[in-house]
Backbone as numpy.savetxt, mean C-alpha at the origin, in Angstrom:
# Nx Ny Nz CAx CAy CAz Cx Cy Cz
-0.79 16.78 -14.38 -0.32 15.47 -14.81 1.19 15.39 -14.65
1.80 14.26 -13.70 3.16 14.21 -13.93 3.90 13.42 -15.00
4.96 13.72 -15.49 5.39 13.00 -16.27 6.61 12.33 -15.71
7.25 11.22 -16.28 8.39 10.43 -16.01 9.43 11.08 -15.40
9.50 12.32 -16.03 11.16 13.39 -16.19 10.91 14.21 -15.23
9.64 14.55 -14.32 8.86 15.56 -13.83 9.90 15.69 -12.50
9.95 17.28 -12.00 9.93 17.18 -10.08 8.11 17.54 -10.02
8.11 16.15 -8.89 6.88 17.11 -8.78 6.79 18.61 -7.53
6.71 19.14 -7.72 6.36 20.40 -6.99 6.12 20.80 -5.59
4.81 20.03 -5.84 4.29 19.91 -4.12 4.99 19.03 -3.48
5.94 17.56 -3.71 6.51 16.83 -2.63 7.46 16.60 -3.95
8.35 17.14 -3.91 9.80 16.96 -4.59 10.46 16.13 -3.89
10.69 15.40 -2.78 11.20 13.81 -2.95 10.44 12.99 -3.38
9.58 13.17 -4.22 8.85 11.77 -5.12 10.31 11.65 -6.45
10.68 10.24 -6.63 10.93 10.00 -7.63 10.06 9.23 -8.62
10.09 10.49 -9.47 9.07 10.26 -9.92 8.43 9.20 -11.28
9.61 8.81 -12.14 10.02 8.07 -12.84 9.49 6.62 -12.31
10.39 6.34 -11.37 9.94 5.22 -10.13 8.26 5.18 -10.14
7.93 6.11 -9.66 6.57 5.83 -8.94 5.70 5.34 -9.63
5.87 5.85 -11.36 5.24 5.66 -12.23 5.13 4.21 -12.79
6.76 4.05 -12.79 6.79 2.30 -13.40 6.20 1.73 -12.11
6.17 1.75 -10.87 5.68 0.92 -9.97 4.18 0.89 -9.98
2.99 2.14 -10.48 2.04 1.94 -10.75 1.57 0.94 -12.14
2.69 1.20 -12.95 2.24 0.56 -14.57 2.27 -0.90 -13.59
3.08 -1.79 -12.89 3.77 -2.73 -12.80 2.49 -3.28 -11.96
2.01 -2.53 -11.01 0.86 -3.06 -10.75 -0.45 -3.30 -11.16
-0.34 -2.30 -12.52 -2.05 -2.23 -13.18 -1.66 -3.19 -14.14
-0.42 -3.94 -14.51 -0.68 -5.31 -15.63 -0.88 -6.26 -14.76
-1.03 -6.73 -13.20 -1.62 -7.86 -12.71 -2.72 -8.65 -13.36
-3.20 -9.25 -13.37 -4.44 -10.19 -13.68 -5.29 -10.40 -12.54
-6.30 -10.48 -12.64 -6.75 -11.22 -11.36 -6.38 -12.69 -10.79
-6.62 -13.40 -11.80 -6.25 -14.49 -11.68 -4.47 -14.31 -10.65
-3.76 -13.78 -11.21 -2.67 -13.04 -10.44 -2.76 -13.47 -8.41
-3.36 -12.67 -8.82 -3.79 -11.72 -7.42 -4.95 -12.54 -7.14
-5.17 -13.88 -7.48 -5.93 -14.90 -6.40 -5.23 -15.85 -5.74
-3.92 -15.63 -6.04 -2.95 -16.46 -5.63 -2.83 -16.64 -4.18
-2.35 -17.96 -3.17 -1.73 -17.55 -1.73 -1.26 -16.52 -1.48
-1.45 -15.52 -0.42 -1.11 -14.38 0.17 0.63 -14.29 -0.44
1.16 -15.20 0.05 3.11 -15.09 0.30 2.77 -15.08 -1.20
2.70 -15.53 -2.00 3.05 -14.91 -3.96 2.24 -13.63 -3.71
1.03 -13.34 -3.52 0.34 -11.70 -4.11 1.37 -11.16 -3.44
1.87 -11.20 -2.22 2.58 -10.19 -1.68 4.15 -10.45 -2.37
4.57 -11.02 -2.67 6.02 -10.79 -3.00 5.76 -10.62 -4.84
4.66 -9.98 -4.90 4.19 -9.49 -6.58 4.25 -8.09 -6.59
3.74 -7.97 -4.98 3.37 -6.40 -4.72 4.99 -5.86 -4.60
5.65 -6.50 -3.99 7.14 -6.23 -3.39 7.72 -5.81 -4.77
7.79 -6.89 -5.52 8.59 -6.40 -6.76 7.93 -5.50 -7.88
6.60 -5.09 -7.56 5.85 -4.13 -8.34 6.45 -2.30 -7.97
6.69 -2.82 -6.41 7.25 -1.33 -5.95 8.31 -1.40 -6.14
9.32 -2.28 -6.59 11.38 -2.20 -6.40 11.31 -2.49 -5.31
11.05 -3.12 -4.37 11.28 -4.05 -3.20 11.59 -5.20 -3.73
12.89 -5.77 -2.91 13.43 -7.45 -2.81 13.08 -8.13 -1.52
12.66 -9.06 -1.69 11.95 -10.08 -0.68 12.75 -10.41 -0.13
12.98 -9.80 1.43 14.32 -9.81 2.38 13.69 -10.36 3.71
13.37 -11.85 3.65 12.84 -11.80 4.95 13.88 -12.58 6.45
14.81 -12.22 5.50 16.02 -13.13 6.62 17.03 -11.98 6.90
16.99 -10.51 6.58 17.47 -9.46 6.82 17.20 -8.56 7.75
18.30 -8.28 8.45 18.11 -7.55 10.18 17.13 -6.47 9.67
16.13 -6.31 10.43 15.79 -4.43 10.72 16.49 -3.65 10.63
16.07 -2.89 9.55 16.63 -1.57 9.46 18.05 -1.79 8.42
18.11 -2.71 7.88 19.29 -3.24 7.17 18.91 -4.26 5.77
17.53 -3.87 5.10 17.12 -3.79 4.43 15.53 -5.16 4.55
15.60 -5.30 5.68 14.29 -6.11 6.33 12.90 -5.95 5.75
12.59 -6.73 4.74 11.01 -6.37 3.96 10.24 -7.30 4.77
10.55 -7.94 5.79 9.44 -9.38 5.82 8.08 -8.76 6.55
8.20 -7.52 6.91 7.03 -6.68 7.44 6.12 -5.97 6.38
6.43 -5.69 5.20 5.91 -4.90 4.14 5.01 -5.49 3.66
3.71 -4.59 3.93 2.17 -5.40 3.79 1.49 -6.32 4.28
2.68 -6.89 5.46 2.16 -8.16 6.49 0.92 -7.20 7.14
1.37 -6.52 7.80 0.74 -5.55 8.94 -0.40 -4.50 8.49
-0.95 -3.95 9.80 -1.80 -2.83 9.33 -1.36 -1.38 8.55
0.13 -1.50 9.23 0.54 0.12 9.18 1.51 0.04 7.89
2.70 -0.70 7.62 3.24 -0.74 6.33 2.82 -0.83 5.26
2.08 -0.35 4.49 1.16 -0.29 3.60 1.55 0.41 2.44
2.09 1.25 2.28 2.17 2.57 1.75 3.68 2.08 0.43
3.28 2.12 -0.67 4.92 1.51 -1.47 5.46 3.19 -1.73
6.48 3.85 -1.16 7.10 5.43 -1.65 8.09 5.27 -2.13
8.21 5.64 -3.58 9.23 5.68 -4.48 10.29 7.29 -4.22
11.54 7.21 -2.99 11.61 9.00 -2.61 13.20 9.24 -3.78
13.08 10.30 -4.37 14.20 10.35 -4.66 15.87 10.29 -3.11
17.12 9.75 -4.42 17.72 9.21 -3.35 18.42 10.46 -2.31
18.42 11.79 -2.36 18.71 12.45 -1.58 18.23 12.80 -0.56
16.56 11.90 -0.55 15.80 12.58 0.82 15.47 10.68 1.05
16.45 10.20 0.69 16.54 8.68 1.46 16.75 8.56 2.84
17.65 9.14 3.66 17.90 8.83 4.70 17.24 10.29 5.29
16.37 10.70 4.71 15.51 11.76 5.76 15.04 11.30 7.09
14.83 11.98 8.20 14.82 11.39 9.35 13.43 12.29 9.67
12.30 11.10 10.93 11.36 12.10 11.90 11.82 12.68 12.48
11.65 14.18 11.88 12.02 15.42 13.02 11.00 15.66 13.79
9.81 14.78 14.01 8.61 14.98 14.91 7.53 15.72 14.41
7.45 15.79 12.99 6.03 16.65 12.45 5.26 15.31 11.82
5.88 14.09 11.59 4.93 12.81 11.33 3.61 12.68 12.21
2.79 11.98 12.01 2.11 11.46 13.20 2.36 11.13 14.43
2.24 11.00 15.60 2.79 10.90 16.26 3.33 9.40 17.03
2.50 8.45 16.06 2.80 7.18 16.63 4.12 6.81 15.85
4.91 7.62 14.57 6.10 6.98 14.83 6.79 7.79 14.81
8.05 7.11 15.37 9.27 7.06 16.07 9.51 8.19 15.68
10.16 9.07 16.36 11.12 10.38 16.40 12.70 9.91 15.62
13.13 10.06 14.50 14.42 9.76 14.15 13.99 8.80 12.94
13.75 7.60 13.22 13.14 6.88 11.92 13.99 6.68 11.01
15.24 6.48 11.37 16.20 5.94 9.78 15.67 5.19 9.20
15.77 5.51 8.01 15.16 4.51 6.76 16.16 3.79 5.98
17.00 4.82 5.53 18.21 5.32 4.14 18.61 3.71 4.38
19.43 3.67 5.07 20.20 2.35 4.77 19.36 1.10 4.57
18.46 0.90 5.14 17.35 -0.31 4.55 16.91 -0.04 2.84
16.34 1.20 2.85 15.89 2.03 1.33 17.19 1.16 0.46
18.24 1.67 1.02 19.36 1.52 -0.39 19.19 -0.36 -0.52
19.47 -0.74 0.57 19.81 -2.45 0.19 18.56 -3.12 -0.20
17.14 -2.72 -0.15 16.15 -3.50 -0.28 15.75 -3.34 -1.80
16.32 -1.97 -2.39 15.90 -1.54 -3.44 16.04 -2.13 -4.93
15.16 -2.53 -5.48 15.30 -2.89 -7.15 16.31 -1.87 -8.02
16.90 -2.01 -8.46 17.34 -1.19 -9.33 16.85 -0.51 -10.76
16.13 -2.13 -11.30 15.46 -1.61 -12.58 14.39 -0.83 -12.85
13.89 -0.03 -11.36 12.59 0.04 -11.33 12.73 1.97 -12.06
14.12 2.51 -11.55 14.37 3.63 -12.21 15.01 4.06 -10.81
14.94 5.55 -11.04 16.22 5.85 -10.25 15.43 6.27 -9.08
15.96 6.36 -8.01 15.76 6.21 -6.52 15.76 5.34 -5.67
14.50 5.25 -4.81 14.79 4.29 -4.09 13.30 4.07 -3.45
12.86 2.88 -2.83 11.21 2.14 -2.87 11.49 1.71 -0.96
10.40 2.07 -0.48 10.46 1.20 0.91 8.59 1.42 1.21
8.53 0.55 2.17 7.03 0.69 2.26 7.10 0.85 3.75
6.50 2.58 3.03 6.72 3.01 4.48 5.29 3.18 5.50
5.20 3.69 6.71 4.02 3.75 7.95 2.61 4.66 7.09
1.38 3.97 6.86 0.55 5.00 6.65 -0.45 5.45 7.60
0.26 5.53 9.23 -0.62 6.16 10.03 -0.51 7.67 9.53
-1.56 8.26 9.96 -1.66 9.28 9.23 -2.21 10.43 8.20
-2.50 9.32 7.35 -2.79 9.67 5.86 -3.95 9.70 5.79
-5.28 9.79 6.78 -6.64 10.08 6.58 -6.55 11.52 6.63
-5.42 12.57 7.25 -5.69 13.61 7.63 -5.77 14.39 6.46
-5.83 15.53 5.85 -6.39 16.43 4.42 -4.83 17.66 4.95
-3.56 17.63 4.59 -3.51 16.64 3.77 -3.06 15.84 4.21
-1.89 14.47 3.95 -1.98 13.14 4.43 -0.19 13.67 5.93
-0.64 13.10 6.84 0.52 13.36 7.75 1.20 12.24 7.68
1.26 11.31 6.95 2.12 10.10 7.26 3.66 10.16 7.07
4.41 9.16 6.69 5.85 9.18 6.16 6.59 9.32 5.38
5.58 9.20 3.99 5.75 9.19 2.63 5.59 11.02 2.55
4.54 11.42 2.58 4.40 13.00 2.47 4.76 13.37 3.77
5.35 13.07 4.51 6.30 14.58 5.68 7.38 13.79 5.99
7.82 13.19 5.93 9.29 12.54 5.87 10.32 12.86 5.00
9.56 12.00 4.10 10.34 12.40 2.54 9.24 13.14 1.28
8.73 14.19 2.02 7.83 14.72 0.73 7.91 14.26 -0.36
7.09 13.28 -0.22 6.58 12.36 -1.79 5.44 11.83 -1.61
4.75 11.54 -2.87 3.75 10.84 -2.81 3.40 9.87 -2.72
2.97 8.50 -2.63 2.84 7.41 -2.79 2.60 6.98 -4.45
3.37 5.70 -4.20 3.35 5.04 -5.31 1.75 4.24 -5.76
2.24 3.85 -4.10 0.27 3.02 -3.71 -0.01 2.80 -2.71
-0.73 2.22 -2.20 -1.33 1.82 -0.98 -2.17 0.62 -1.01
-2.58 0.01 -0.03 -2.57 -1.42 0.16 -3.79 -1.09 1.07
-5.14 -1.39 1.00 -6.03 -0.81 1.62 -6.89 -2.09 2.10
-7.04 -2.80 2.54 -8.10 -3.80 2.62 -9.72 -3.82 3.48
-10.44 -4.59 2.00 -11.92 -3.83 2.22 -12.79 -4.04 3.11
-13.75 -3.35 3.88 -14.60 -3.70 4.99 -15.36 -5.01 4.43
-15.07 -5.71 3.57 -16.16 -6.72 3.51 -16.96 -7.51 3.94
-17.94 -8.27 4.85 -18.28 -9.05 5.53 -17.99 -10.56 5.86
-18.54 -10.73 4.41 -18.52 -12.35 4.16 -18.02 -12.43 3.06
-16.87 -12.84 2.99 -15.89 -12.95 4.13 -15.13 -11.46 4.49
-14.57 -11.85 5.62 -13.95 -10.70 6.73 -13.05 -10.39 5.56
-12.42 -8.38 5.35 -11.96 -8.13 4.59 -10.43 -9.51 3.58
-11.26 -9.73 3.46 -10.53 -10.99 2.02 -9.95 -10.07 1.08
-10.67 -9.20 0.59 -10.40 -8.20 -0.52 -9.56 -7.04 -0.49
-8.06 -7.00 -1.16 -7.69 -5.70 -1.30 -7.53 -5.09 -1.89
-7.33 -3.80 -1.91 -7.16 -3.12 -3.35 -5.81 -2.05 -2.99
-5.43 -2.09 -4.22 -4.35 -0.86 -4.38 -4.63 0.45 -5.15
-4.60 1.56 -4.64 -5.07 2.73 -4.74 -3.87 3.76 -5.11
-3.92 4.80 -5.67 -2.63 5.57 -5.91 -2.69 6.55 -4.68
-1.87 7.70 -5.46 -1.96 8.81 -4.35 -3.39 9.62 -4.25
-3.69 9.83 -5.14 -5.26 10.32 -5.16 -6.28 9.12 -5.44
-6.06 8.09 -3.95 -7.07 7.04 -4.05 -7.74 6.02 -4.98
-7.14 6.42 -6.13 -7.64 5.87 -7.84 -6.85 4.63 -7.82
-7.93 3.72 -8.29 -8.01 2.00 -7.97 -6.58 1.70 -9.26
-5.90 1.24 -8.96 -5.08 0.74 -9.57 -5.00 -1.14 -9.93
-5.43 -1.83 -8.62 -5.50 -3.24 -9.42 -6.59 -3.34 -7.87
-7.19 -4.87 -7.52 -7.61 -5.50 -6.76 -7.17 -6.63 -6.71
-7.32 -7.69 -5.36 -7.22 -8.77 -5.57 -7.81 -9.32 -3.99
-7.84 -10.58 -4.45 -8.91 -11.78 -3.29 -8.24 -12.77 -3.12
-6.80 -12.84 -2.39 -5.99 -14.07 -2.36 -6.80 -15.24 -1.80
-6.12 -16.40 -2.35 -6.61 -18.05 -2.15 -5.62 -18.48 -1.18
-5.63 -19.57 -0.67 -6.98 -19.80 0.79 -6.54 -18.27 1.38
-7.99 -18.40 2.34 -7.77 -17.16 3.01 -7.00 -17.00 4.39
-6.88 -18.69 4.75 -5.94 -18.69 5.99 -5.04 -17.84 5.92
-4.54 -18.05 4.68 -2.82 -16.99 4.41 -2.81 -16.16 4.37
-3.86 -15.19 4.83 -3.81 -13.71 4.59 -3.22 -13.13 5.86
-3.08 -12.42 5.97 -2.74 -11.56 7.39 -3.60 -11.68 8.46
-3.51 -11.43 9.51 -4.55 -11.65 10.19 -5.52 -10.83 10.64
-6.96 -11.21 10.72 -7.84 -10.04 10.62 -7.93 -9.36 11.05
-7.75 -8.71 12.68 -7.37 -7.66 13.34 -6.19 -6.63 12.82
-5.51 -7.21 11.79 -4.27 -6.31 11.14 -5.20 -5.70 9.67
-5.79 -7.01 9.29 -6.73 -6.24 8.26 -7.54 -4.97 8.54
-8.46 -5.32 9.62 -9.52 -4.60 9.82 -8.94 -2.99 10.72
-8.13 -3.14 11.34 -7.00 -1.75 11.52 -6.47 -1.04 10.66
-6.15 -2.07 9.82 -5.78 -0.95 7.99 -6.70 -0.47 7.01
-7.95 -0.70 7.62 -9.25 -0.01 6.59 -9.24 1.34 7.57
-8.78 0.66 8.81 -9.28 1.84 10.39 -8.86 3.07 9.69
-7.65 3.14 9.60 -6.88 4.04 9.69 -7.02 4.75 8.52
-7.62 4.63 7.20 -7.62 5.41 5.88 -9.36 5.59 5.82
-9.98 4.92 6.85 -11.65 5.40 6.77 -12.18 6.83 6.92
-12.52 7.72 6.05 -12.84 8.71 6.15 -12.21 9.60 5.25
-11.04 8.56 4.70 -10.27 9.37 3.65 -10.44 8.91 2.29
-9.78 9.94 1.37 -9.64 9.88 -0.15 -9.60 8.16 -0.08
-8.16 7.50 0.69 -7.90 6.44 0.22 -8.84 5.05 0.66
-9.85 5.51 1.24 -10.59 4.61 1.47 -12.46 4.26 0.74
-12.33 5.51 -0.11 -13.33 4.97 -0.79 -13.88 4.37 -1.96
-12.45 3.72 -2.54 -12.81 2.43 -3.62 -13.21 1.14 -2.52
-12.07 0.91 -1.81 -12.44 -0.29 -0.56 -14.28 -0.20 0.03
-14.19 0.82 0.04 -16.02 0.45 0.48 -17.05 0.66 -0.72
-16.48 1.05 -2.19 -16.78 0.95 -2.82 -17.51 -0.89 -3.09
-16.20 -1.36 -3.33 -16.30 -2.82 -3.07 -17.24 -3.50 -2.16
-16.73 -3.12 -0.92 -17.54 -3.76 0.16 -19.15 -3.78 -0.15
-19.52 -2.10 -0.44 -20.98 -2.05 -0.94 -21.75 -2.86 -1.68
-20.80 -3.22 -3.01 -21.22 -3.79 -3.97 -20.95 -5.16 -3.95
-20.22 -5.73 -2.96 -20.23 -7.12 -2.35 -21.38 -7.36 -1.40
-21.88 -6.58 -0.81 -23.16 -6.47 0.01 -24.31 -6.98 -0.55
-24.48 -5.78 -1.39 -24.99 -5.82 -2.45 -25.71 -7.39 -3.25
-24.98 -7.62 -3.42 -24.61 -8.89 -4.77 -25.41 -10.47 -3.70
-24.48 -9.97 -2.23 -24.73 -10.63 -1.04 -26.65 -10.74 -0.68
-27.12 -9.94 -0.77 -28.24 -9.60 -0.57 -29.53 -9.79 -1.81
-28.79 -9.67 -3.06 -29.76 -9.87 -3.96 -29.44 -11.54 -4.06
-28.55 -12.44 -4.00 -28.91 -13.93 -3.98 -28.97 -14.66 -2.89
-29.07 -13.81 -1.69 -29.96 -14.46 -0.92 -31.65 -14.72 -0.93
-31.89 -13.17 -1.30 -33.48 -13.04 -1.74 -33.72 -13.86 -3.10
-32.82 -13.98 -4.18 -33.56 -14.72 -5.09 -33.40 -16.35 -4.65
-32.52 -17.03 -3.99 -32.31 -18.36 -3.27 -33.70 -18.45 -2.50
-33.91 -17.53 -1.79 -34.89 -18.01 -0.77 -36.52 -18.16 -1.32
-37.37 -19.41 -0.47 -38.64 -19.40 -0.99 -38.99 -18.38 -0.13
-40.50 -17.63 -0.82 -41.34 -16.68 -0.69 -42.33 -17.56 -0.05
-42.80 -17.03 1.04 -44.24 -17.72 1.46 -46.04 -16.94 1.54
């Protein structure tokens, strides 16, 4: 169990203080919350991790307007601030970038009140592997704060997401209204891709199942019997 004051051990750039208030911050959502248009759930999620909603800010110069749009930014990592500007020395995955400055976006995008360090949402290609190769754990050895997983659902096409910690444990859900505003589904359905098979993907099909499910028993009770 970590505590507030903790290093953790195995990835000592987690700040860990941080990571913690960014999980509390997301498990007081509501649903009702989190049925909102996409642009509010997501700039709920932003300030749940110490992210500021920067969408008129250059790349790489504290630029959030990508964080959670996409398949691959997913991941909220709270790193302490000395392994902020850690760089890919090439043991990440291999789809990103070799070098990878972060630090200077990390510092300007960052909340302050959230505790001490620093929040970016970083690449979770990767993180199906045992253990996770992404950016958060081999960049800046830390753990995730959360992850942003969205569910195989059918009907409708993953609508549903959920946020998961570092050991996959459901932290909130939500089903934003209208669904036009969501991301678009090929970005959805690439971000289940990529965590399928892993820890972090089996509350999301948890869901899906039991949306199936639910799907299937009122169709059969709707329909006449002949």
């Amino acid at each position: 169990m970590l505590h507030d004051d903790a290093v953790d051990p195995e990835y000592p750039g987690t700040a860990v203080a941080r990571m913690l208030a960014a999980r509390a911050r997301v498990s007081s959502f509501t649903e009702q919350e989190l049925t909102a248009d996409w642009d509010t759930v997501r700039k709920k999620i932003l300030w749940a991790g110490g992210l500021k909603d920067l969408p008129q800010a250059r790349p790489g110069q504290g630029y959030t307007g990508h964080a959670f749009q996409d398949y691959n930014h997913v991941d909220l990592t709270c790193m302490r601030d000395h392994v902020a500007h850690n760089e890919n020395d090439g043991t990440v995955d291999r789809r990103i970038a070799v070098g990878n400055q972060l630090g200077p976006g990390i510092r300007l995008a960052s909340l302050s009140d959230l505790g001490p360090g620093g929040s970016w949402s970083t690449c979770a290609v990767g993180c199906a592997a045992t253990p996770p190769q992404d950016v958060a754990h081999i960049q800046f050895r830390a753990r995730i704060a959360f992850k942003l997983v969205w569910c195989p659902t059918v009907e409708p096409a993953y609508a549903t997401f959920v946020l998961v910690d570092d050991a996959g444990h459901e932290l909130v859900r939500g089903t934003p209204q209208p669904q036009t505003s969501l991301p678009p589904l090929r970005e959805r359905q690439r971000n289940y891709s990529i965590v399928a098979g892993s820890k972090y993907a089996t509350v999301a099909e948890q869901i899906a199942a039991t949306a199936a499910a639910h799907s299937d028993t009122t169709t059969t009770n709707g329909r006449t019997e002949l």
